[in-house]
LOSEKOL-410086 format. One line per 10 residues: number of its first residue (from 1); their letters; for each residue x, y, z of N, C-alpha, C, O, CB. Coordinates in nm, 2 decimals. Last residue first. Glycine has a CB too. Layout:
<atoms>
NUM) A) X:Y:Z:X:Y:Z:X:Y:Z:X:Y:Z:X:Y:Z ~ ...
</atoms>
This chain:
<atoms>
101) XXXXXXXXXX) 2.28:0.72:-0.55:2.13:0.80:-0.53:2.04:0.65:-0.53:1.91:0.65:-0.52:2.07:0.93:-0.70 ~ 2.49:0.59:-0.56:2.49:0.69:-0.44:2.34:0.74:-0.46:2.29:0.80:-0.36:2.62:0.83:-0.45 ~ 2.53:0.52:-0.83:2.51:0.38:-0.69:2.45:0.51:-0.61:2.32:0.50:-0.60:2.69:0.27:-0.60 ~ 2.60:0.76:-0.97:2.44:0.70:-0.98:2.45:0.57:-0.93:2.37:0.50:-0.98:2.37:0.69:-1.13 ~ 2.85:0.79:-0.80:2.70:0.89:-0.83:2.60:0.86:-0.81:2.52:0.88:-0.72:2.65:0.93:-0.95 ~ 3.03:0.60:-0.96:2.99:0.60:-0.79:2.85:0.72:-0.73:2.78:0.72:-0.63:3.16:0.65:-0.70 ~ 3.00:0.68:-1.23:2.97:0.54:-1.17:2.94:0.53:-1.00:2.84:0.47:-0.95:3.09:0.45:-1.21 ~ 3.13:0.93:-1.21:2.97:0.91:-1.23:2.96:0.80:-1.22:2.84:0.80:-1.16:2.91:0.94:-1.35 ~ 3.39:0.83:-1.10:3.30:0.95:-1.03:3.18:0.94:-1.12:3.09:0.96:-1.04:3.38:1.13:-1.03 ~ 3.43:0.69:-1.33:3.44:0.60:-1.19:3.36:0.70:-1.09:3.28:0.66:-1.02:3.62:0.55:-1.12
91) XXXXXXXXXX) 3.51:0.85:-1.50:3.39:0.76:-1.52:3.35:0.71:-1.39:3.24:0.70:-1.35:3.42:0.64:-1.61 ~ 3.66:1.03:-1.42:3.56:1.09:-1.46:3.43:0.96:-1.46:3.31:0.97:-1.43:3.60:1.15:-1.60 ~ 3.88:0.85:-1.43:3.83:0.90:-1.30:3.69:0.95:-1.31:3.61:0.91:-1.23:3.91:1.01:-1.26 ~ 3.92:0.82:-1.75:3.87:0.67:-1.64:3.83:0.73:-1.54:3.73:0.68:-1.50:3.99:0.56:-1.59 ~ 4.00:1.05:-1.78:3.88:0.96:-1.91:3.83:0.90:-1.74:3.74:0.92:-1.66:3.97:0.80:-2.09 ~ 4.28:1.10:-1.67:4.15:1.20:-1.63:4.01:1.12:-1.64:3.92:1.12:-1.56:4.13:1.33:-1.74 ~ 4.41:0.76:-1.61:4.39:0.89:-1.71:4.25:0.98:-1.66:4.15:0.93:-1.63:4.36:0.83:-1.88 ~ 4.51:0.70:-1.31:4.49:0.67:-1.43:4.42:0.80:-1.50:4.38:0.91:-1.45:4.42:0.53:-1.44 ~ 4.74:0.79:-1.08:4.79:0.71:-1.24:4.68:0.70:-1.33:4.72:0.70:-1.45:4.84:0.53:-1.23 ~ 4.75:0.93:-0.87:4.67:0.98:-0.99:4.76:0.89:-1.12:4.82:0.93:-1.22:4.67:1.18:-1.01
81) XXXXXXXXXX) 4.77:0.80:-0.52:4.85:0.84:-0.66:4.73:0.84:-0.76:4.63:0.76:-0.75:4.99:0.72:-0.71 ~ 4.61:0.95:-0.28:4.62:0.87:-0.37:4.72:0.92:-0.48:4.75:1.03:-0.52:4.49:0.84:-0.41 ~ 4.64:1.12:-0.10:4.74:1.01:-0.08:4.75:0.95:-0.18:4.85:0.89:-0.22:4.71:0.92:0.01 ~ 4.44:1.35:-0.06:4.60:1.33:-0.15:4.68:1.30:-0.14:4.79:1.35:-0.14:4.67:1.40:-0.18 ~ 4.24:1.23:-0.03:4.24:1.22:-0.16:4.38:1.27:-0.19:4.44:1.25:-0.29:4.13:1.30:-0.23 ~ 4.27:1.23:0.28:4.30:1.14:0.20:4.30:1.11:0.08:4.34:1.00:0.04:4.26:1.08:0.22 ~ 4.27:1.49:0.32:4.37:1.41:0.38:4.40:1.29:0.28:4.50:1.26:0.22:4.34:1.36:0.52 ~ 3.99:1.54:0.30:4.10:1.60:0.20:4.20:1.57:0.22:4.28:1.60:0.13:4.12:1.74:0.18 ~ 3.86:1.37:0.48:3.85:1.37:0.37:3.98:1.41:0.26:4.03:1.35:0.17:3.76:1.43:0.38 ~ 3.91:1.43:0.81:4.01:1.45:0.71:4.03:1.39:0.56:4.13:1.36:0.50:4.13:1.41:0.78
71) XXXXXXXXXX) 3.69:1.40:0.90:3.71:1.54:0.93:3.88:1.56:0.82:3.95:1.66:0.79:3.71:1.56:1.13 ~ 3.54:1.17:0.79:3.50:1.27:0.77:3.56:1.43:0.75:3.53:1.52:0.67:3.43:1.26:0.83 ~ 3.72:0.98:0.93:3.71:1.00:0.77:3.70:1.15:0.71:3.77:1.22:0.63:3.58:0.92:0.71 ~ 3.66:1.05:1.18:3.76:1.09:1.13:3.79:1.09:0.97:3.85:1.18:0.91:3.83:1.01:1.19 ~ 3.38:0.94:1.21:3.39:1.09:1.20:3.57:1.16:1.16:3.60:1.28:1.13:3.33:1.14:1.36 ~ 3.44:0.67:1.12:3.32:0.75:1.08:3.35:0.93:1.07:3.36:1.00:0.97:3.19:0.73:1.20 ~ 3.54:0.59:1.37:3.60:0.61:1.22:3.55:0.68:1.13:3.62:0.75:1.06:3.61:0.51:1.15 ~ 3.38:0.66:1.56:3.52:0.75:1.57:3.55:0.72:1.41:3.58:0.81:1.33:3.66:0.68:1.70 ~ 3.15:0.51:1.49:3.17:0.64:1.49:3.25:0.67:1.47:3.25:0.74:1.37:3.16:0.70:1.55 ~ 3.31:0.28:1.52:3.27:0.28:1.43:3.20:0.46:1.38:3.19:0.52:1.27:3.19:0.15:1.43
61) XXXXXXXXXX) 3.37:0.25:1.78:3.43:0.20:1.66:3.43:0.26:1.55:3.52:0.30:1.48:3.39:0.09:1.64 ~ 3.10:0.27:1.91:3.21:0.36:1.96:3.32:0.37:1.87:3.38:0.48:1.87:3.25:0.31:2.09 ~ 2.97:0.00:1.77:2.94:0.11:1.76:3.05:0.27:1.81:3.05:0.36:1.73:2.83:0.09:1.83 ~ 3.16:-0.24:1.97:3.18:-0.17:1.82:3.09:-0.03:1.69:3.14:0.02:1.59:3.17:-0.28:1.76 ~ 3.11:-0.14:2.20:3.25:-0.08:2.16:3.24:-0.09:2.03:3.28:0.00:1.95:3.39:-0.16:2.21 ~ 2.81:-0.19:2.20:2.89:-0.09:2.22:3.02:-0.08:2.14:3.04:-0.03:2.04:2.90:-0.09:2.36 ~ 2.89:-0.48:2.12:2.82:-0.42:2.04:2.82:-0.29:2.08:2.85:-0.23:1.98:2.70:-0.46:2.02 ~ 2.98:-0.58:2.36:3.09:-0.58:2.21:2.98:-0.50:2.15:3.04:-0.39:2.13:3.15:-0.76:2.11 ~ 2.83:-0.52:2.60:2.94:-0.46:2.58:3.00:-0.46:2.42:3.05:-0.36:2.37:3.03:-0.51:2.68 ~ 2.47:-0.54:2.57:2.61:-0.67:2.50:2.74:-0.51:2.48:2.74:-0.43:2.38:2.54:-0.79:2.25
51) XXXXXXXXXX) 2.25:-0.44:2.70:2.32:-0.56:2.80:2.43:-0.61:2.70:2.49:-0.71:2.74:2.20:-0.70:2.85 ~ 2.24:-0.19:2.60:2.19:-0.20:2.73:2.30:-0.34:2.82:2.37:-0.34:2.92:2.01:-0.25:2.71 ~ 2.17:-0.27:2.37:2.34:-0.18:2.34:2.32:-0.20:2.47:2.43:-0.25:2.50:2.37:0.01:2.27 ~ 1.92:-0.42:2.31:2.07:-0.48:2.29:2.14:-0.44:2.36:2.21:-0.52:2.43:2.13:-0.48:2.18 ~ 1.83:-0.12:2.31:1.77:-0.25:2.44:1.85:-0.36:2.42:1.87:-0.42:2.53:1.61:-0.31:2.42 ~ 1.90:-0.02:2.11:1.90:0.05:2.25:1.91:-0.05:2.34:2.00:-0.07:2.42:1.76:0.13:2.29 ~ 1.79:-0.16:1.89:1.97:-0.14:1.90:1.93:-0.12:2.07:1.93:-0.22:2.14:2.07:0.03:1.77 ~ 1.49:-0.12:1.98:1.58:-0.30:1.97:1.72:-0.24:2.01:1.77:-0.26:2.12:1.60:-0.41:1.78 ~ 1.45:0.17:1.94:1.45:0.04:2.00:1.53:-0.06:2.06:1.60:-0.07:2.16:1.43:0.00:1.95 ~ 1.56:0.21:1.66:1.62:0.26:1.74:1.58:0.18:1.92:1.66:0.14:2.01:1.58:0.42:1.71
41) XXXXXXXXXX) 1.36:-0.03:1.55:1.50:-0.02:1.49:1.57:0.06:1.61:1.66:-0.01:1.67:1.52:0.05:1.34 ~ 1.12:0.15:1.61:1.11:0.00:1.65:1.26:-0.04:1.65:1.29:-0.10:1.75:1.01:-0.09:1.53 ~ 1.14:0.39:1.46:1.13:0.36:1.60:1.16:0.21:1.65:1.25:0.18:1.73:0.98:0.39:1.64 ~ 1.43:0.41:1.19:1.30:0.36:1.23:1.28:0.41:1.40:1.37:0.45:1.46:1.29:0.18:1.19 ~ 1.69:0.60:1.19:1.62:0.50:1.20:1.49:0.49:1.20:1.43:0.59:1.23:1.65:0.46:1.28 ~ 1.81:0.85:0.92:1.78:0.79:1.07:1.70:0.65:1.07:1.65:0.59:0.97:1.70:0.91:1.15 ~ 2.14:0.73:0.74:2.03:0.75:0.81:1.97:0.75:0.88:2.00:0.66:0.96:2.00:0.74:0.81 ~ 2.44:0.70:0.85:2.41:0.72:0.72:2.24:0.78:0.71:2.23:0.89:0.66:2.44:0.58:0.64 ~ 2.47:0.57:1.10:2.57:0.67:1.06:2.51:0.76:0.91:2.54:0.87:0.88:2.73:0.57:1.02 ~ 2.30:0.33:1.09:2.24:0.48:1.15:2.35:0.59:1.15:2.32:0.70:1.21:2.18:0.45:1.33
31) XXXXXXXXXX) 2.40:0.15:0.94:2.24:0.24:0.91:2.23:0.34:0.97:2.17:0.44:0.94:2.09:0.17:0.95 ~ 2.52:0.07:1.16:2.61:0.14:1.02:2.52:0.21:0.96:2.55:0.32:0.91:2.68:0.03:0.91 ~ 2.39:-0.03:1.33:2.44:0.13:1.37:2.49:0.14:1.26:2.52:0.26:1.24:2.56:0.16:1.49 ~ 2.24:-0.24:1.19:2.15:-0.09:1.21:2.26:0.00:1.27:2.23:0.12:1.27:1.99:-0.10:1.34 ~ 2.45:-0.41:1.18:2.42:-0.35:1.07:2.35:-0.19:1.12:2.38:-0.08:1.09:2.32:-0.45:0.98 ~ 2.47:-0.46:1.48:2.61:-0.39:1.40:2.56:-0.36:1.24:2.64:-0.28:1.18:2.77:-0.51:1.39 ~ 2.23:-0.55:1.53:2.29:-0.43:1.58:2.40:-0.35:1.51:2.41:-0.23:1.49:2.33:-0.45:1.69 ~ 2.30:-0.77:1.39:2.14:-0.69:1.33:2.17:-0.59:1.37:2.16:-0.49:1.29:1.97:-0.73:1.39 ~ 2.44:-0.94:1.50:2.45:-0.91:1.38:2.34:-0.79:1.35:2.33:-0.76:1.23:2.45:-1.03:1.31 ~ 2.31:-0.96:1.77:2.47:-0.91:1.72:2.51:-0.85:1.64:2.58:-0.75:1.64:2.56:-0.98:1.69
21) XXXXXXXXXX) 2.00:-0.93:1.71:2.09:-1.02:1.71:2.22:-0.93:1.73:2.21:-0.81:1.71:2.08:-1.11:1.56 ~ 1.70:-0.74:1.86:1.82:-0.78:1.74:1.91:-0.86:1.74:1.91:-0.86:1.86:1.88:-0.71:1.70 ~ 1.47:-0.74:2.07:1.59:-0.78:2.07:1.71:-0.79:1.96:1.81:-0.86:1.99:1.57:-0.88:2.11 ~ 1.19:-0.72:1.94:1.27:-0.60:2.06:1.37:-0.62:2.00:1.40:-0.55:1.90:1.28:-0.60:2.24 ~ 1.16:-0.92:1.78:1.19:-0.87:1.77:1.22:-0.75:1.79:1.26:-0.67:1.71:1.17:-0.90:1.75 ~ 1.24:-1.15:1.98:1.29:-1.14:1.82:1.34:-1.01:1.81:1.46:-0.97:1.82:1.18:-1.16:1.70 ~ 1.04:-1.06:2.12:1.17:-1.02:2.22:1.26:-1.08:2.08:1.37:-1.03:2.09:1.20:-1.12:2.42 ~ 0.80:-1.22:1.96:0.81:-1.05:2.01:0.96:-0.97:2.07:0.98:-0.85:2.06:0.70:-1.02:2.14 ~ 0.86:-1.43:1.97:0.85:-1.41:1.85:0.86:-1.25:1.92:0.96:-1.18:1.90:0.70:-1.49:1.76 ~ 0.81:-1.47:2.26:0.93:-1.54:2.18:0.96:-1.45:2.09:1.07:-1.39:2.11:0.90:-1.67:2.10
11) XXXXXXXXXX) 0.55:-1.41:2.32:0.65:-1.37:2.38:0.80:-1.38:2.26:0.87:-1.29:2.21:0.65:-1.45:2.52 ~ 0.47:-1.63:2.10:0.43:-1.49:2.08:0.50:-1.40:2.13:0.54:-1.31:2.06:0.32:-1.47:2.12 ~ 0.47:-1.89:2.26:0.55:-1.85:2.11:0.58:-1.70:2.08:0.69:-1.65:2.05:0.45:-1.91:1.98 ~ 0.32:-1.81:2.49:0.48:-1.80:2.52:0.58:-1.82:2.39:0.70:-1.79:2.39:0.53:-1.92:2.62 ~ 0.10:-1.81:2.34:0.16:-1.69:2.43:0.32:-1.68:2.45:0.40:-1.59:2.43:0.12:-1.71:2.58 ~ 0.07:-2.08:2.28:0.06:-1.99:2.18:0.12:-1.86:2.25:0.21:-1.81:2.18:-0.08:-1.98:2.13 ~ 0.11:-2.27:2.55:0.19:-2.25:2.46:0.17:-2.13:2.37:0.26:-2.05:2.39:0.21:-2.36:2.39 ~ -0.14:-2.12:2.69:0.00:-2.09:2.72:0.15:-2.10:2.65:0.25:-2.03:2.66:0.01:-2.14:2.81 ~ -0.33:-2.23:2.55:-0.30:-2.08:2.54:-0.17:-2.02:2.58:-0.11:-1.92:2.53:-0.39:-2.01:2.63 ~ -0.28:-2.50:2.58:-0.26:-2.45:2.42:-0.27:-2.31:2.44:-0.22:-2.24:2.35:-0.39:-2.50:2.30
1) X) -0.37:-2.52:2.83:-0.23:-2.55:2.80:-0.20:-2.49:2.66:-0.09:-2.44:2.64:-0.21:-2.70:2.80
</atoms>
């Protein structure tokens, strides 16, 4: 009886971690716009994306945004209004730099 409980913890503990949460999927696809994945990570998302429609659409979501940013970048820097002084942009572009590495 004690083998079968320890097994069926183990099962448990293992479809954890095949399985990712809702939440675990919608992080690893935002991970995976930006980097590639792990095996184990491409996985799980797969074997989620299989049986939970919302986690599809919101991957499908999140591409398209993804790639629209992308394709009209220069679209959007010249929405912004330029109020503050050259000094301050300059900073905020090396401040966002060295987060970015």
């Amino acid at each position: 009886m004690e083998f079968l409980k320890k097994t069926t913890e183990a099962l448990k503990t293992g479809l954890r971690t095949l399985m990712p949460s809702c939440r675990q999927v919608a992080r690893i696809q935002s991970d995976a716009l930006e980097r590639p994945l792990g095996v184990s990570q491409r996985l799980g998302m797969w074997l989620h994306l299989l049986v939970c429609k919302w986690c599809r659409r919101y991957g499908r979501q999140i591409r398209f945004l993804s790639h629209a940013a992308q394709e009209h970048s220069d679209d959007l820097t010249g929405c912004v209004p330029q109020n503050l002084p050259a000094e301050a942009r300059q900073r905020i572009k090396q401040r966002l730099r060295s987060q970015g590495k």
